[in-house]
C-alpha positions in Angstrom: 0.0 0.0 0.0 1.4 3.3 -1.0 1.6 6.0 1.8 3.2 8.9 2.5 6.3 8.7 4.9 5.9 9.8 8.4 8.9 10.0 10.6 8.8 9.9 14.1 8.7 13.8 14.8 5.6 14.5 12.4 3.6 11.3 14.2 4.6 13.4 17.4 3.0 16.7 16.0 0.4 15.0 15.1 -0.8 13.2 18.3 0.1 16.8 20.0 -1.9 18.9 17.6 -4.9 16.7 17.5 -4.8 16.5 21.8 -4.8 20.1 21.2 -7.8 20.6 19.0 -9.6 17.8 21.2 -10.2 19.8 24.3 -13.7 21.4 25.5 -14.8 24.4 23.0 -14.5 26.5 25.8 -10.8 25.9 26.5 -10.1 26.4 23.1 -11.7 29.3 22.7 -9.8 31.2 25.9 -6.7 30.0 24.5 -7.7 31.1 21.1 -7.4 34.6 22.6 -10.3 37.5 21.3 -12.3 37.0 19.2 -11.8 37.5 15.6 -14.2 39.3 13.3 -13.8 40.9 9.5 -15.9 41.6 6.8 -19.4 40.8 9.4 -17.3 37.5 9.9 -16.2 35.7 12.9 -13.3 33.1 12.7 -14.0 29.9 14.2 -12.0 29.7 17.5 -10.5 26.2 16.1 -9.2 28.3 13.1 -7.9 30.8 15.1 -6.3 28.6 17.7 -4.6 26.6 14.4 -3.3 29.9 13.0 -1.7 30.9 16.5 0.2 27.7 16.6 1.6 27.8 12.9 2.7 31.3 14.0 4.4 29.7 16.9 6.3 26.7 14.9 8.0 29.4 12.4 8.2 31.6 9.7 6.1 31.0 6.9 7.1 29.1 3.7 6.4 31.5 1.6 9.8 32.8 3.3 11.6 30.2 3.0 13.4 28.6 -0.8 10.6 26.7 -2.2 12.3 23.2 -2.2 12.4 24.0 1.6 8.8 25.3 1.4 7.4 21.8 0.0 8.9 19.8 2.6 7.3 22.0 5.5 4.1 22.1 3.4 4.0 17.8 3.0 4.9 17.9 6.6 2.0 20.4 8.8 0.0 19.0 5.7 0.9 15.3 7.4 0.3 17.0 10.9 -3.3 18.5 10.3 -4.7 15.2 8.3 -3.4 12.9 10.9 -4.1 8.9 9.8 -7.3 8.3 8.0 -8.6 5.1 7.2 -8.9 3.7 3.7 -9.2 0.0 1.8 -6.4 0.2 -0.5 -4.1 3.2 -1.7 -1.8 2.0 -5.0 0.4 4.7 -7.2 1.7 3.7 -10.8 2.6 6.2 -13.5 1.2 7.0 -16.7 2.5 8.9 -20.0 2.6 12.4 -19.8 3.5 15.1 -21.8 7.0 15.4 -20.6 7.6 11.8 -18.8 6.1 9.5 -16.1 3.1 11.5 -14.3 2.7 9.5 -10.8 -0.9 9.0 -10.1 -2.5 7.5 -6.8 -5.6 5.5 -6.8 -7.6 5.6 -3.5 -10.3 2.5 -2.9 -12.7 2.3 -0.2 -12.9 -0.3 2.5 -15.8 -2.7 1.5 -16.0 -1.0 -2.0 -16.4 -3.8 -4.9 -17.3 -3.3 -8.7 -17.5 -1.1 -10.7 -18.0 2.5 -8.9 -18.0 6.4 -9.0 -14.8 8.1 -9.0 -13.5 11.7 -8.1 -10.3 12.9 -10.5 -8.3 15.3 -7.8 -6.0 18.1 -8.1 -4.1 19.2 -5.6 -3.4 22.4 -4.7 -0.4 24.7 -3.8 -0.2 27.3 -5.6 1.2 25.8 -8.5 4.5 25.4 -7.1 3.4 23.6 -3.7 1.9 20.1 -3.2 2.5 16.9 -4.1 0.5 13.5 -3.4 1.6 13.3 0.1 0.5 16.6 0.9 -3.4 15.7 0.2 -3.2 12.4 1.3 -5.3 12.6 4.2 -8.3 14.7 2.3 -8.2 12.0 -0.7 -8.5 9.1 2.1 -11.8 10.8 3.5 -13.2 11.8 0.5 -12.9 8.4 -0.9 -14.3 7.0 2.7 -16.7 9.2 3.3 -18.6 9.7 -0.5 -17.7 6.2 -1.2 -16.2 6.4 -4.3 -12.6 5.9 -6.1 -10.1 8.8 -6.2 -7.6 9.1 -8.5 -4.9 11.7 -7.4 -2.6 13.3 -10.1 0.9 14.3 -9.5 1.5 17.2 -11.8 4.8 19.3 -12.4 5.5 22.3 -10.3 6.6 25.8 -11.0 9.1 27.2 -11.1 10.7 24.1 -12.7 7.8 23.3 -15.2 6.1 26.8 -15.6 2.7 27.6 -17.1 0.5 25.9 -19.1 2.6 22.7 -17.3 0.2 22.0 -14.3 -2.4 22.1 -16.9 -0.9 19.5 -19.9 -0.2 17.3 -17.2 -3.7 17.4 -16.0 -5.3 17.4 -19.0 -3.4 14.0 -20.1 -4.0 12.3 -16.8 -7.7 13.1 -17.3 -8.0 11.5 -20.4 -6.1 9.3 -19.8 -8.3 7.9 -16.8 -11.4 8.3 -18.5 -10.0 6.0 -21.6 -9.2 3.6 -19.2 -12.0 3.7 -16.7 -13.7 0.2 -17.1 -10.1 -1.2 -16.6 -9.8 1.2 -13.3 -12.9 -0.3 -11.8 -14.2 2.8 -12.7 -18.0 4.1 -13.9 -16.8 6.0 -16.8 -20.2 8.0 -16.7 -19.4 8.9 -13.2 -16.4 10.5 -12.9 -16.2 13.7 -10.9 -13.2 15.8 -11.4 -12.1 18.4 -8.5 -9.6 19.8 -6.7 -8.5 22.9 -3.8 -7.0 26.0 -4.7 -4.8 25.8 -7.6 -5.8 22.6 -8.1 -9.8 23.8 -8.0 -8.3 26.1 -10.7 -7.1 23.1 -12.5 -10.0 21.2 -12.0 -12.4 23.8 -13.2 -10.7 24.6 -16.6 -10.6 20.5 -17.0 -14.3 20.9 -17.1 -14.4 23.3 -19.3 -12.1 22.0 -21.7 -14.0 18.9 -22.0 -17.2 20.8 -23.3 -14.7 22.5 -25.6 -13.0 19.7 -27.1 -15.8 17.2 -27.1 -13.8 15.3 -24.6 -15.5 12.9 -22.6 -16.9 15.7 -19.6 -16.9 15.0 -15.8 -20.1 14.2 -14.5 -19.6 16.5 -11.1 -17.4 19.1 -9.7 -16.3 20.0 -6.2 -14.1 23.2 -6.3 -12.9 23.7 -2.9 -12.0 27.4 -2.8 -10.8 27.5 -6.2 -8.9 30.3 -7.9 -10.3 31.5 -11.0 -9.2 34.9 -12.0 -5.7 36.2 -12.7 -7.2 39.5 -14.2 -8.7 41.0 -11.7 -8.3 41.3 -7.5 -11.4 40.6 -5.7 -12.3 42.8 -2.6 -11.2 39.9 -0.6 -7.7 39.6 -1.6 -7.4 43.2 -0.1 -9.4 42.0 3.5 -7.1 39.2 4.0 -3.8 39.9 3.0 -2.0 38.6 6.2 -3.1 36.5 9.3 -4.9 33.8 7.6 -2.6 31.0 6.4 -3.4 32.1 2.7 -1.3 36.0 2.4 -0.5 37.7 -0.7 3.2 37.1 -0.3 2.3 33.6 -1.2 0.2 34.2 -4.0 2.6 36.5 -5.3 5.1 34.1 -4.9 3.1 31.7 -6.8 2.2 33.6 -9.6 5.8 35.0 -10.1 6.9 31.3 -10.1 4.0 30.0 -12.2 3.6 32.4 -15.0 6.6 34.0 -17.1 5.0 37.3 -17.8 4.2 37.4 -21.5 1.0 35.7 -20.7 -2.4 36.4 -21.8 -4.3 35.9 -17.9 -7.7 35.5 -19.9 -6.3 32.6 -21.2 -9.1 29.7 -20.8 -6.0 27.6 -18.9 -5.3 30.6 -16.7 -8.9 32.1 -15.8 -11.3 30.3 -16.0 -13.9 33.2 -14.6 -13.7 34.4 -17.9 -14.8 31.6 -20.0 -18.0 30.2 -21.0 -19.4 27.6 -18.3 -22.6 26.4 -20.8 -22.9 23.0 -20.3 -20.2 22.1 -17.8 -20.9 19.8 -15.0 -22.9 20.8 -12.1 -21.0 21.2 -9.0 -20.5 22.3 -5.7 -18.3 25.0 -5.1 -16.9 25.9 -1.5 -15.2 28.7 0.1 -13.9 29.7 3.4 -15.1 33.2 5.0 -12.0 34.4 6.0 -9.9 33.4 2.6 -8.9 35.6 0.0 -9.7 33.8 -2.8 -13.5 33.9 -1.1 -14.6 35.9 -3.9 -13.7 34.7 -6.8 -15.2 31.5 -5.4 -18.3 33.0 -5.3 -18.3 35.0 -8.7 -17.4 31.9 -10.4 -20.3 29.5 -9.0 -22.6 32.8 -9.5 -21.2 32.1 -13.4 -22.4 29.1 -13.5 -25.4 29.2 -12.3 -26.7 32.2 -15.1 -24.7 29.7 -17.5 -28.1 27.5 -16.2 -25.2 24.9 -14.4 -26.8 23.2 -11.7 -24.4 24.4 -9.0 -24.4 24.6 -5.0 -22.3 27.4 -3.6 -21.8 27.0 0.1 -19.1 29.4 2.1 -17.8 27.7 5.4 -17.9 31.2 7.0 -15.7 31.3 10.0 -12.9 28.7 8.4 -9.6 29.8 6.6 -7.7 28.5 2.8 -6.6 25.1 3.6 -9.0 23.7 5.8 -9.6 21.0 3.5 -6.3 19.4 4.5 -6.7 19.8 8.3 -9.4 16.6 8.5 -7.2 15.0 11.5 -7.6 18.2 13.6 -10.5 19.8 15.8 -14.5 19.5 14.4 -15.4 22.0 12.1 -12.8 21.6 9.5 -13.5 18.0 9.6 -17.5 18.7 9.2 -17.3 20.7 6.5 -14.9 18.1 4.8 -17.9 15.7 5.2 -20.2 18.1 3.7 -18.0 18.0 0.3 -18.1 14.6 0.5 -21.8 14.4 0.8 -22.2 16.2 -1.9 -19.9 14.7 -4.0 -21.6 11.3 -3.1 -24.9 13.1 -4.3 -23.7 14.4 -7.7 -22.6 11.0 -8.5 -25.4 9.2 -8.1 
């Protein structure tokens, strides 16, 4: 079974966070310190009790060289999802556009046949993120929605620069859904999703497929996706610091992941600015205090005057990244669940 590696310390951070985020509510909220409120928000005292103790650790990656960065990513990643169940996890590589692309198929415990599947992105910014580092979030939603994931490993920035990510995604999608039937796999049901830059990725997936006549995803679940490299949402300005998410690190990102001569309409950049006619329904999620909160919601608000069957639903008090802390506290886990409820649903 293929799993990611966890030495000794991390398993100690773990147990130690997840103690933490286990006492009472109201011990966690007086060591949470005063409450937080912005934008008519107030941040969940698990969040902001999280966010003290990150400050604690150290500095933040996006200070830090980026091969140093993605270690300390994969490893709080690995803190906050703790050990989740699953039946089987199995990698193996497929062609891709430039070499191997490592994939990792997730099954269910008691899952048999044929089934639904899930085609995730991870996120990162493009230059973060790996299969280790969404481990945990593919275990649960594979668990929870009982269905298949198939996780892809795409190349980073600023190694493999823009349109990279997306070639590599693009080939590992088709190339799932041309196998399918081998994969155990309902190739009507396929849902393809993703956090972040990897909810970008996921998105302009399913808009490519309408494009191209590609066999389309039957769902989507776009957890607080970035959509729109043109323009800066009011939320980008709320939350510039102080919630995991800053604009250092997006700037970072986009300095490492784009080359400057690029069109940012570009239907592989933005997808806010493409036609959504036709594309699969989904269920689109963002976190109140998040600066990509906005374009979250102006992109399912595009697809639902496209007529796309979509349900938007903003986890208000939680921060970017909750997704990945499923081993920690209640509400990040709950609103993990949700995703996978609804994923569960669109597949049916």
């Amino acid at each position: 079974m293929a799993s990611p590696s966890v030495t000794a310390l991390v398993r100690a951070k773990s147990l130690a966070a997840k103690g933490l985020m286990s006492l009472p509510r109201p011990v966690i909220r007086r060591l949470a310190g005063a409450p937080v409120e912005r934008d008519g928000r107030r941040l969940d005292p698990e969040m902001q009790l999280m966010l003290r103790v990150m400050a604690a650790e150290g500095p933040p990656v996006e200070s830090l060289p980026i091969t140093k960065g993605r270690r300390g990513i994969v490893e709080s990643s690995l803190v906050a999802g703790g050990t989740q169940p699953i039946g089987a996890v199995t990698d193996r590589h497929v062609d891709g556009p430039a070499g191997p692309l490592k994939m990792r198929f997730y099954t269910p415990r008691d899952l048999t046949g044929r089934s639904p599947a899930l085609f995730f992105i991870h996120g990162g910014g493009w230059i973060y993120g790996d299969l280790d580092s969404h481990d945990a979030l593919c275990r649960v939603l594979a668990e929870q929605a009982q269905v298949r994931v198939v996780a892809v490993d795409y190349r980073l920035a600023p190694e493999a620069p823009f349109p990279a990510a997306f070639d590599d995604c693009w080939a590992a999608w088709t190339w799932v859904v041309e196998h399918a039937v081998g994969l155990g796999i309902d190739p009507e049901r396929i849902a393809v999703g993703g956090d972040s830059a990897g909810g970008n990725l996921a998105a302009i997936i399913a808009q490519e497929a309408v494009r191209t006549s590609t066999p389309a995803p039957a769902f989507q679940l776009l957890i607080y996706p970035a959509v729109d490299f043109v323009e800066r949402a009011p939320s980008r300005g709320i939350f510039t610091d102080g919630f995991f998410l800053t604009k250092a690190f997006m700037d970072l990102a986009e300095e490492n992941y784009l080359t400057g001569d690029e069109d940012r309409t570009d239907r592989r950049l933005s997808p806010l600015y493409h036609d959504t006619a036709g594309v699969a329904p989904a269920y689109v999620v963002t976190a109140g205090f998040d600066p990509l909160r906005d374009e979250g919601q102006a992109y399912a608000d595009a697809l639902r005057a496209a007529g796309v069957p979509v349900e938007h639903v903003e986890e208000e008090g939680l921060i970017h990244g909750f997704a990945n802390m499923v081993g920690l506290g209640t509400v990040a886990p709950r609103a993990v669940r949700r995703m996978a409820a609804a994923l569960q649903r669109g597949l049916t």
